[in-house]
C-alpha positions, -999 to +999 in steps of 0.1 A: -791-149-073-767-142-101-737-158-111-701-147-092-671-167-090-664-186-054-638-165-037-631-197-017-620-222-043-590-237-052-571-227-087-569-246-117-542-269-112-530-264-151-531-226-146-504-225-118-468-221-132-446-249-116-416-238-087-387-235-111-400-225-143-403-191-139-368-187-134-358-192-172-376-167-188-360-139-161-324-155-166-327-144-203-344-114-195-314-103-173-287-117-195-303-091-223-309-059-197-271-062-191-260-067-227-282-040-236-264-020-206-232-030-218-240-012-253-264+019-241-237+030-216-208+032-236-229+047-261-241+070-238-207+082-231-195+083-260-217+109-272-213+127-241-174+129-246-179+142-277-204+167-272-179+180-244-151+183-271-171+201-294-181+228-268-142+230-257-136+233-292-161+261-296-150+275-266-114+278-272-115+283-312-101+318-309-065+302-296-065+273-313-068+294-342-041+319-333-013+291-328 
């Protein structure tokens, strides 16, 4: 008979992760998704609004130039 692991036994008690710890590490996590948010975003539009002007600007060189 070769070796398997009993699917009927309990887990290590020094493997299981305590009620209540877990929630630090997410807190941080979420703290750095939304600062991260806070920069990408603005960033994001930013370039966008930019990109936009340059293609009005494009768009409409021959009147800005005749003014």
């Amino acid at each position: 008979m070769t070796d398997q692991p009993n699917p009927y036994s309990q887990p290590d008690e020094s493997s299981v992760v305590p009620i209540g710890e877990g929630n630090i590490a997410r807190g941080r996590r979420r703290v750095w998704f939304w600062l991260a948010m806070g920069c990408v975003v603005p960033l994001a539009l930013i370039g966008l609004a930019t990109l936009g002007l340059m293609v009005w600007v494009l768009v409409n060189l021959d009147e800005l130039n005749s003014v």
